[in-house]
N, C-alpha and C positions, 0 to 999 in steps of 0.2 A: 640442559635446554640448548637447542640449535641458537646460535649468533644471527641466522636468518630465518627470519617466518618462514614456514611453508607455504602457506597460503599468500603469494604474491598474485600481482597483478600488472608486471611487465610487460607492455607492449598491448597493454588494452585501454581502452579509451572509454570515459564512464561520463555519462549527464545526470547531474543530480539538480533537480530541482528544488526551488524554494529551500537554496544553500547556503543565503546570507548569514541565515541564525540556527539556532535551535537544530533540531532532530538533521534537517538536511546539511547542516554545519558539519556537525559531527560527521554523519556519513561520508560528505565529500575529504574531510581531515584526514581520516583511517582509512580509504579507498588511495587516496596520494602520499600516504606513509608507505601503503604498501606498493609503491611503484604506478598505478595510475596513473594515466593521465585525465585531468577531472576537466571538464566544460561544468563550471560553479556559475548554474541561473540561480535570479532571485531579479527581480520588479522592485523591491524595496520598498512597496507598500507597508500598510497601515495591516494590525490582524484582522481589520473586516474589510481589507482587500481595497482600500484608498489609496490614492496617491503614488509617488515611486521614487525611488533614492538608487541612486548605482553604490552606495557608499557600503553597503553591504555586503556587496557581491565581488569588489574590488577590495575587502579590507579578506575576507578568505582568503583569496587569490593571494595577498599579501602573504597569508600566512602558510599558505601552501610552499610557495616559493622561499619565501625563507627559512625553511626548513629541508628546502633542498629539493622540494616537489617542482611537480611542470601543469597548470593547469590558468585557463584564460576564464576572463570574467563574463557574462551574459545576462543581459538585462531586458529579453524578449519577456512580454505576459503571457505565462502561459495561457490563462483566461482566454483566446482566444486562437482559431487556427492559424491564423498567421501569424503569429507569434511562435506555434510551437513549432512549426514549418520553418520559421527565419532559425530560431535554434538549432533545430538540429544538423541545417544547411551550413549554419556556423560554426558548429563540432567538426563535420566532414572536411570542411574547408581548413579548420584549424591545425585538425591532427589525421583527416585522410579515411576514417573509418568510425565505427561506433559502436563498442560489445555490450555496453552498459545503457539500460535506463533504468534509473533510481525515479521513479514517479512522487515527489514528497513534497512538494507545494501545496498548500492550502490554506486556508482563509477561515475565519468563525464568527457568524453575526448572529447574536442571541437573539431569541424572540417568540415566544411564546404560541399557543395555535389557539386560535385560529389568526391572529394579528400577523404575523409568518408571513409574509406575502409575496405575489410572483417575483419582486427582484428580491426578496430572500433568499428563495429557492436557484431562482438560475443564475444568481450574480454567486451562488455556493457551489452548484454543480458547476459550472463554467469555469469552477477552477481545479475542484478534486474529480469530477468525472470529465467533464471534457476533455482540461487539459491533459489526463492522463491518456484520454481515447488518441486524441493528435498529437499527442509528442511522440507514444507507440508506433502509433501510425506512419507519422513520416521518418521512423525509425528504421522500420519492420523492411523496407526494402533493401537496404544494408544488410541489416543481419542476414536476409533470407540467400544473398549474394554469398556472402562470407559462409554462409551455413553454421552460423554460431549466432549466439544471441543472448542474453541476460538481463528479464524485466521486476524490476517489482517496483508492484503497486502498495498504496498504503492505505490500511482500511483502519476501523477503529473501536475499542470495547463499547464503546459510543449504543454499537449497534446492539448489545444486550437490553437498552434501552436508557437514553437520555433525555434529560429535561429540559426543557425548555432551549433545545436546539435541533429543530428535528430537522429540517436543512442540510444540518453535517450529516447526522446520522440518516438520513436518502440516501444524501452521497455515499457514504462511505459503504453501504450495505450496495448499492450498485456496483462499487467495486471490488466487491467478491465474484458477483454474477460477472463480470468484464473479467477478471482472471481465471476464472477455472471455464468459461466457455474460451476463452484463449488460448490457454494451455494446451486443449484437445488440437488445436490449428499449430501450434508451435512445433509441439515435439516432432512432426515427421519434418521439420527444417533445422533442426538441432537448435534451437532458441525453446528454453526457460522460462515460463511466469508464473512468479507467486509472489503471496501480500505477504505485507508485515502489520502486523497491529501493536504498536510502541504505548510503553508504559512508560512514563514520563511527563515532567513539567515542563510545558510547552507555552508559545505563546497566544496559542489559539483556546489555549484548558484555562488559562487566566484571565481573558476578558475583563475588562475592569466593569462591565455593565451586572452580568448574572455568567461567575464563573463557574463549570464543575468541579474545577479543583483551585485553593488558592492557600496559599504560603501559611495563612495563618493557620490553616486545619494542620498543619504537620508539623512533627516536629523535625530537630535538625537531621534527625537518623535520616528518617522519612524523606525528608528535600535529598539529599545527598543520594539515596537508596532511587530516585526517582531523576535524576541527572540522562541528557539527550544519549552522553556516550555508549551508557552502558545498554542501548537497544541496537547501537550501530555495527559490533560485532556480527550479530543474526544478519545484519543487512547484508556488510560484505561477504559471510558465510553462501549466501541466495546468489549473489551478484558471480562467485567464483564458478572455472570451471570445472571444478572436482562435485560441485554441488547436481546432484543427481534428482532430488524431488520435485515438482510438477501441479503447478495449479493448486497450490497447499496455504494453508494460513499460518504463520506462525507469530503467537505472541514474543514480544521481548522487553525487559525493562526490569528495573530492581532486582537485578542477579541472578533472573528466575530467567527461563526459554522452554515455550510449553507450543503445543500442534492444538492448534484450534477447530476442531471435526464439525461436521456439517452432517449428523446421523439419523437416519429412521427407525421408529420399532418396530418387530414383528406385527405389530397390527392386530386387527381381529379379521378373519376371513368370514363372510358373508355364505353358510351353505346354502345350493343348491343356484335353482337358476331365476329366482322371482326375484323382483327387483325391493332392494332391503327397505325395511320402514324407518322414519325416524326413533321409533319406542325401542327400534332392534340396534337403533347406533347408542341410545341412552344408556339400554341394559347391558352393553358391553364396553362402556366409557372406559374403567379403569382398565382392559386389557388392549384398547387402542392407546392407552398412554404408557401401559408397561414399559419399560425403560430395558428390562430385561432381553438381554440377547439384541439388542440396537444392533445395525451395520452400518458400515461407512462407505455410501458408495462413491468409485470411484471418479466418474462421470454419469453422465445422462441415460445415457445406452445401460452402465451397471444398475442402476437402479431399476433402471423400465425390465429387466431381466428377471432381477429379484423380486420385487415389488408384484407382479404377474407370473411368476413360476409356476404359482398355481395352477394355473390355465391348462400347463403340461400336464399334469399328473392323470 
């Protein structure tokens, strides 16, 4: 084994949000071991997004540094555009540039539907969808300068379907649609986007109110097999510039890294040119759901190609 990674990250500059704890801890950790320079935001809120602590975001930084890293603390909300505006003005200012956004702040306020209510929903999106749209955003003009660029977003299995937090899971199914219509805009400026969907115990999956996951269901294998670190490799692996895939979802967590497809089936085609009946979608339900011979398209345009080829024939 090489005495040095390959996979370094010398002379690039990375924003990791929501880095005080958990998942974005990790990430910023293994991004400034491997030579990073990290801007570590984190508000220091509450996990249903109260209050704020710098203690956080400054006790990283500590450990960055004393490990021999270089990386400054940031306590902007992302929750808000100006906040993610002042960040990332404070990255440029810090360290001059910015190759990296890690989009990994977020918030969890349980609550069941219909009770779910308007500040449920956008005091949720305001931190997992907005704040990733504006810290992007006021990123994206850097990157687009420099002609390089490395985004990911973080979405969550959440979105297979979740109880009694459908909040999250909006957000987080929003932010697939914000990365793969991104992507398409990225590549001709040499800038990167893709999600991560982290398998892990977090502080937002434990909620002390109505958690999805909580310490008592696992055992010790299980908690350990379920630790922030072990999804943060995938991360840096997206963040790097050898990394070549585009507008993709990858799962990570418990020692497993799997490509999360977004696919259609061959369908059933509708012959001739009358317009179909309902009794004619019935009688052919099971071959609109065939699973058999699925594609993966690659964008919008590949689908709308396949999906209507027919038309050529």
């Amino acid at each position: 084994m090489n005495a040095t990674p390959d996979f370094r990250f010398d002379g690039r500059v990375a924003i990791v949000t929501g880095a005080g704890r958990g998942l974005g801890r990790a990430h910023a950790l293994l991004l400034a071991e491997r030579g990073a320079k990290v801007v570590v935001n984190d508000l220091g809120g509450t996990k249903e997004g109260d209050g704020s602590d710098s203690g956080p975001a400054n006790d990283v930084v500590q450990e960055i540094t004393a490990a021999g890293g270089v990386a400054v603390a940031d306590t902007n909300n992302v929750g808000t555009e100006a906040g993610c505006h002042a960040l990332v003005e404070g990255a440029v200012g810090a360290f001059g540039r910015i190759d990296i956004v890690v989009n990994n702040a977020g918030i969890s306020r349980f609550a069941t539907f219909p009770e779910a209510d308007a500040e449920n929903l956008e005091r949720t999106l305001d931190v997992h969808l907005r704040g990733t749209w504006h810290t992007t955003r006021a990123a994206w003009p850097y990157m687009v300068e420099q002609g390089y660029g490395r985004v990911i977003t973080t979405t969550s299995t959440g979105m297979f379907g979740l109880a009694d937090n459908l909040a999250y899971a909006t957000a987080k199914g929003a932010l697939i649609g914000f990365t793969r219509s991104l992507a398409v805009e990225a590549a001709s400026h040499g800038i990167l986007v893709n999600c991560i969907a982290p398998n892990a115990i977090t502080r937002p999956s434990t909620t002390a109110g109505k958690p999805n996951i909580t310490t008592r269901q696992l055992d010790e294998a299980r908690i350990q097999a379920m630790q922030t670190g072990l999804v943060s490799p995938m991360v840096a692996y997206l963040a790097h510039e050898d990394c070549k895939v585009n507008g993709e979802i990858l799962v990570a967590g418990a020692h497993r890294f799997a490509r999360w497809l977004l696919a259609v089936t061959p369908g059933y085609r509708s012959p001739g040119a009358e317009v179909p009946t309902v009794e004619e979608i019935a009688e052919h339900w099971d071959e609109i759901n065939d699973e058999s011979g699925y594609y993966v398209p690659a964008n919008l345009h590949d689908w709308a190609s396949t999906f209507m080829a027919h038309l050529n024939a």
